[in-house]
Steps between C-alpha positions, in 0.01 A plus 500: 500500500761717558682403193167609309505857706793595418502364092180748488705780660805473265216522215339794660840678511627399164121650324603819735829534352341403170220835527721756620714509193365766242252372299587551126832303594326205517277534160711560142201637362388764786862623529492560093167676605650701724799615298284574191364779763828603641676553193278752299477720773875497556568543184323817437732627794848438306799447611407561875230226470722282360743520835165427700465178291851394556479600885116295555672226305860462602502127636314380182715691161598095446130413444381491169157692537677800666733502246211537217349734629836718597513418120168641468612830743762556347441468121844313476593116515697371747446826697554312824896585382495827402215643740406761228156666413458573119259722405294379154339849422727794410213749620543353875885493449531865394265577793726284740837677357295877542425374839863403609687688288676128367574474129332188356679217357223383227628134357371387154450162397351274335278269696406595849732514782307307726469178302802225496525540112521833430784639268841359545662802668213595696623145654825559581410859649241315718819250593821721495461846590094551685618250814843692475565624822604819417265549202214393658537760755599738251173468289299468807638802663533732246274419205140463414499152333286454179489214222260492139525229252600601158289170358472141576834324496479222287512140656583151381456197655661119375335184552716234554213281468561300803320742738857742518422834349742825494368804513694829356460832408652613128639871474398824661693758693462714800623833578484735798403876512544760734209755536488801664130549709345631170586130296742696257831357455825544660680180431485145410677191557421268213563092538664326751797616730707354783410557852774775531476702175071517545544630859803767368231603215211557729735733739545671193167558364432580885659800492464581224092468547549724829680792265232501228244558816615848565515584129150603252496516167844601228694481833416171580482392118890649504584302831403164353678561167825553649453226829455261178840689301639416799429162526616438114815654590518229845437235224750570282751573782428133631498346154846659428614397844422152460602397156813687654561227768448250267814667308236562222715781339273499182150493627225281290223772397221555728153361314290741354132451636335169401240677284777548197323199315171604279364165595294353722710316746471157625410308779868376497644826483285659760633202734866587423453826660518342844710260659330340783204451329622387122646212736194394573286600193764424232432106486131516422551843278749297274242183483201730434751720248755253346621744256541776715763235724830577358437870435797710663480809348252661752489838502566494885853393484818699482763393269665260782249292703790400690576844603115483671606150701843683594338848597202329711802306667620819667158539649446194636498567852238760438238153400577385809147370672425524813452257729075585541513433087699213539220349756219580271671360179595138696102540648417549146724232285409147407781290699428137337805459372815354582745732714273747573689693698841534220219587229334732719821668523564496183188648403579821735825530342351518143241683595718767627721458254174561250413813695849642485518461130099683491626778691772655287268451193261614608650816612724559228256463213140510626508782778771712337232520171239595791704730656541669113138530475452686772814741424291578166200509676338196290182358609615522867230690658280250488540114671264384247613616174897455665394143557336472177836575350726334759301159367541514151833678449711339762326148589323482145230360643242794314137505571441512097593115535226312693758193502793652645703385202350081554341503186747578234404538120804357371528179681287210313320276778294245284215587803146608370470898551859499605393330857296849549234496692231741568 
């Protein structure tokens, strides 16, 4: 009898236990309930709702729920790593930047930012420099955050046939712009960069955003022209500098911008214009354009590739991730294989390496031809028409071409329509 007593007291205490734990806890579908409620209201707060989120939610960022809907706050995947707030309406961001007097950093891609396959470089920024310990305190800090997708990115998916499929994302590029309060440009950062160089170009743009703030109309249109004389005079300096240590004594010509061809560019050549991501585009781009594979003459390259490989070399330390990257890539990265650990080193070190080499192109070619159109004052007062340009002149991926250079006219398929599909 005793035995019985006590058996009926242990249950009494464990159903105790059991009801004093919060409710939603202990149902999947009330706590999803409950955070569909939470997170519109935070959101509409910004950045400061966000750090309630974090703060109501701290034991539980390795659940999967609160990390969709911090997905969901935030407007960014995989924002348990960054801890950013994105704005996804340039009206609010303006009124945001008015508010604080912050610039806005306004990112353009193609795809949406808070989806796992949006554009290729919208990737690696959500991997290598948003959970960047000093950039992501940098952009939280002192910017108003923003993001608008250009156009779908386009996707495609192989079927192994055995139940494997790999999915992928073909072309597309992403650049950054720096707004002052009113949306009108000041700078931009176009394609990927390494940790380092990003966070020395938004110190830049910083101040530079803070000067334009005390200046109105030809004064401030005469500050920006010479900030961006300036920089094209840092460029060349550095360009000079480096071919220099390389004992470079008769420099390879700098490219002229990649719009110098009358025609429409390809897929393939789009690709070449970044690093990181041609790795991972270039095998399916060379399947889906076979006669596009062995085409070198690319209007992106100077007249020594190996100069590129040797010049990004100098820079390597500036790809360097950190370790809160590092953490999210390995969370991120299918380990099946054998050795994980020697190819997941391996995969930092190209991917660095793949950054690096990124970098100094994309500095040297594409943001020096920026910085000359806003020198003459071309199409730079507006992000729109700027980005308009910045798409089809320097990653040739124009609007006039609803598939982004996929669907070539002079490639023969034997495919009905071409494989087009409306």
């Amino acid at each position: 009898m005793k035995f019985t007593t006590l058996k009926i007291s242990f249950t009494l205490m464990l159903i105790g236990i059991s009801i004093s734990q919060p409710a939603y806890s202990q149902n999947p579908i009330s706590k999803t309930s409950k955070l569909s409620q939470e997170v519109p209201k935070l959101r509409q707060q910004g950045q400061s709702g966000l750090e309630v989120f974090l703060k109501s939610h701290v034991n539980e960022l390795n659940s999967p729920q609160i990390r969709a809907a911090l997905d969901e706050l935030c407007q960014q995947r995989d924002c348990y790593a960054s801890k950013l707030y994105w704005y996804t309406n340039l009206e609010q961001a303006k009124s945001a930047a008015k508010a604080s007097g912050k610039p806005i950093l306004s990112l353009r891609l193609l795809g949406n930012l808070n989806t796992d396959l949006s554009c290729a470089n919208s990737r690696f920024f959500r991997v290598a420099l948003y959970p960047n310990t000093e950039i992501s305190k940098k952009l939280r800090e002192d910017f108003i955050l923003h993001w608008q997708s250009v156009r779908p990115v386009p996707k495609v998916t192989i079927d192994f046939g055995d139940g494997r499929k790999l999915e992928r994302t073909i072309t597309g590029n992403s650049i950054h712009y720096i707004l002052d309060s009113s949306g009108r440009p000041i700078d931009a950062i176009p394609g990927l960069y390494s940790p380092k160089a990003f966070l020395s170009q938004l110190q830049q743009a910083e101040v530079a955003a803070k000067e334009i703030s005390k200046r109105n109309g030809l004064e401030r249109e005469a500050f920006l022209r010479q900030y961006h004389r300036d920089r094209l005079n840092v460029i060349q300096t550095q360009w000079t500098a480096d071919l220099s240590r390389l004992g470079i004594q008769s420099p390879p010509r700098m490219v002229e911008s990649p719009n110098s061809s009358s025609e429409t560019p390809n897929a393939t050549v789009a690709g070449s214009l970044a690093v990181a991501k041609m790795r991972v585009e270039s095998p399916m781009l060379n399947t889906i354009q076979p006669g596009n594979a062995g085409n070198q003459n690319t209007p992106s390259e100077i007249t020594d590739q190996g100069t590129w490989n040797r010049i990004a070399q100098l820079h390597s330390a500036d790809a360097k991730l950190d370790g809160n990257s590092i953490a999210l890539i390995r969370a991120k990265k299918n380990q099946s294989t054998k050795n994980p650990e020697e190819n997941f080193t391996r995969l930092i070190r190209n991917f660095e390496a793949a950054m690096a080499l990124d970098t100094v192109r994309n500095e040297y070619m594409l943001h020096r031809q920026i910085h000359q159109w806003f020198v003459q004052g071309n199409q730079t007062t507006n992000v729109e028409a700027l980005n308009e340009r910045v798409y089809a002149e320097l990653f040739l991926t124009p609007s006039s071409d609803p598939w982004l250079g996929l669907a070539p006219n002079d490639i023969y398929s034997a495919i009905d329509n071409e494989g087009i599909r409306k």
